[in-house]
N, C-alpha and C positions, 0 to 999 in steps of 0.2 A: 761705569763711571766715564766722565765725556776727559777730555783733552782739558789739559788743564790750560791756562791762559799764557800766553808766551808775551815774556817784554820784549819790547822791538827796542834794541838797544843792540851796539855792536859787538861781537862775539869772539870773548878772547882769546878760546883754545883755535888755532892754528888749524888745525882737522878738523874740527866741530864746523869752522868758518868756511872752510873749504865744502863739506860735506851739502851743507847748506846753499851755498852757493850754486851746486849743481842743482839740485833740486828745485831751488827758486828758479833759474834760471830755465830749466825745460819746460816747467808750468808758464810761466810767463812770455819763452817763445811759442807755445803752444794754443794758450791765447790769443795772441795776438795773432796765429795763423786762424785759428776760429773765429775768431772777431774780423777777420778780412774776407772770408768764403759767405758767413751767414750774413755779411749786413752788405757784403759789394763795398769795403769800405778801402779805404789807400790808407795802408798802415806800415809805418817805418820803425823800426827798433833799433837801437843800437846797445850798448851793454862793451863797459871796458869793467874786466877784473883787476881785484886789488893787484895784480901780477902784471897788468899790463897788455892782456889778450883781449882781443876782439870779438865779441859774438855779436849779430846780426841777425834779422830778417827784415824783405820789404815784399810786397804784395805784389806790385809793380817792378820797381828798379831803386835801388836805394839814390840814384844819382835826382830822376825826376822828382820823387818825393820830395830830398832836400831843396832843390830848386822851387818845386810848386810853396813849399813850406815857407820860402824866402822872398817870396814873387807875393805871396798873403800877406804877411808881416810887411812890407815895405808899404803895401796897399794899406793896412788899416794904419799903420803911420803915420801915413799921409795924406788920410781922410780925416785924421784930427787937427791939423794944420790948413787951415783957412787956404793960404797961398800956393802947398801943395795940392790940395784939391784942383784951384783954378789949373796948376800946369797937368795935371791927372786929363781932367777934360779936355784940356789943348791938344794932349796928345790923340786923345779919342778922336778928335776934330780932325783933325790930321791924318791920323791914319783911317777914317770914313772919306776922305777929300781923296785919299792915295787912292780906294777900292771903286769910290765913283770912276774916277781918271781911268781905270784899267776897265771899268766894261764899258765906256764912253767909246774907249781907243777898239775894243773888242769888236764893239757894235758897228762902226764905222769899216772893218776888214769886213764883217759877214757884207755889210754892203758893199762892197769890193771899192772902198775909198785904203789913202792910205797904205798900197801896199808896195812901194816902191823898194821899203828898207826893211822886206821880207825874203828869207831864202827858199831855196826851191823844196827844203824840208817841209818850211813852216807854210808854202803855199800850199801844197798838197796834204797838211796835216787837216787845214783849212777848205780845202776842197772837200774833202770826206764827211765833215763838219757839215759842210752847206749839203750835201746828198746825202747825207744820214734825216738831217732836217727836212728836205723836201719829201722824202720818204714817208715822213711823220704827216708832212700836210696831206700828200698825193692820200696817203691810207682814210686819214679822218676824210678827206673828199668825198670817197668813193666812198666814206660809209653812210654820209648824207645823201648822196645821187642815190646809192642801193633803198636807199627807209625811202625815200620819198615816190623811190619807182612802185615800189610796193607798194605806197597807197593809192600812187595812182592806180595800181592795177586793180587792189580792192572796189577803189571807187569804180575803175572803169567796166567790173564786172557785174556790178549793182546795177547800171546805167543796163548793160547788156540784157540782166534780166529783165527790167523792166522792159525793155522793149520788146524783148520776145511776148511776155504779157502783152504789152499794146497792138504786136502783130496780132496775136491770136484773137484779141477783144475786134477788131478791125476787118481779121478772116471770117469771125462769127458773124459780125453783123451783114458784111456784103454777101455771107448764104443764106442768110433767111431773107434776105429782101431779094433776093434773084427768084423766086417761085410768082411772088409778085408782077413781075415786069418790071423792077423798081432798079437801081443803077446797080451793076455788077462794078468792085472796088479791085482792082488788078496792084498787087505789090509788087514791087521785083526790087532788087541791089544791082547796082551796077556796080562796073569798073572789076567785078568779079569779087566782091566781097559775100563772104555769107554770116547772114543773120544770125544762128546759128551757133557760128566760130566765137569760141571762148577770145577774151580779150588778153592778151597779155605782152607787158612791155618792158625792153630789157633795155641795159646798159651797153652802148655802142661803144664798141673802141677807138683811139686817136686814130684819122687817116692822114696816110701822108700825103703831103701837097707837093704839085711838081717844081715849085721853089725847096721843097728840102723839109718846110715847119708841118709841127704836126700839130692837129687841132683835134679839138672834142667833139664831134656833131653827134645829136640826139635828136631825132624824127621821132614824135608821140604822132598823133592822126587816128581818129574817128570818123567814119564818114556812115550817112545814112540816106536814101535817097527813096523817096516816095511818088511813086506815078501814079496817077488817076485817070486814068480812061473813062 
């Protein structure tokens, strides 16, 4: 036989009312802990007994809940009121004008304007700022100079082969026409390069200048030099 139907009507035995009370009372704080874990949900309970005691839970903080609860309501309040709306907006306006203003003002210190009515904290919090940041470019820099050295080197080692090919097509032909009498084709490299020598080209570091500045220099150079006797 199943449970027979209960009237929800208030319960006048004193003990019965009491008994009951705990027991709704743990199911329902119980819930509402599971209904806050399983759904990620911000869930506030309060609970005053006919006695006057306090039971609770909040997921969060019971203080924020009530706050977020009342920061809602004042919001849908005042999106049904025409004129509240307008001042709802004004404030948005407002406070996007304050957050413009503050990275205007930010942006104007990284450029080193403005910094008269800075302390020697907030310059140096701001120096670390600015060398954290150039850090970030210096790195992305050097990681385009590196991909790009690379292709030169790929290309440049393409180009190498082929020439080795065109040296040998060039040695072939000036030996079979030398039995002939016909013109002997003399190669050489100057400057002491050899043919040869694999190609490859790397990233130069800053040199310093005898004023003090340091600079980037990077020398690429292929040289190829054909004699004909």
């Amino acid at each position: 036989m199943g449970r027979g139907k209960i009237v929800i009507q208030r319960i006048d035995n004193t003990t019965s009312r009491q008994v009951t009370f705990s027991k709704r009372r743990n199911g329902l704080l119980k819930k509402a802990k599971e209904l806050a874990i399983l759904c990620d949900a911000q869930v506030g309970l309060i609970i005053f007994s006919s006695t006057g005691k306090l039971y609770e839970f909040a997921s969060n903080s019971m203080r924020s809940t009530i706050d977020r609860y009342n920061k809602i309501k004042e919001e849908n309040n005042n999106l049904m009121n025409p004129m509240s709306e307008v001042k709802f907006w004004q404030r948005e306006v407002s406070s996007l004008r304050q957050q413009l203003h503050c990275l205007q003002e930010n942006h104007r210190k990284l450029l080193g304007e403005e910094l008269s009515g800075l302390s020697t904290k907030d310059l140096t919090n701001l120096e670390n700022q600015i060398e954290m940041s150039l850090k970030g470019v210096r790195k992305q820099k050097e990681q385009i100079l590196t991909d790009e050295i690379r292709e030169l080197n790929r290309k440049g080692n393409l180009i190498h082969q082929e020439n080795v090919e065109l040296y040998k097509k060039v040695s072939e032909q000036g030996c079979g026409s030398e039995p002939n009498g016909g013109v002997q084709a003399t190669h050489t490299i100057r400057n002491g390069y050899d043919l040869h020598a694999p190609i490859n080209l790397q990233l130069s570091q800053p040199q310093t200048q005898k004023n003090g500045t340091s600079t980037s220099v990077m020398q690429l150079g292929l040289q190829l030099h054909y004699t004909e006797d």
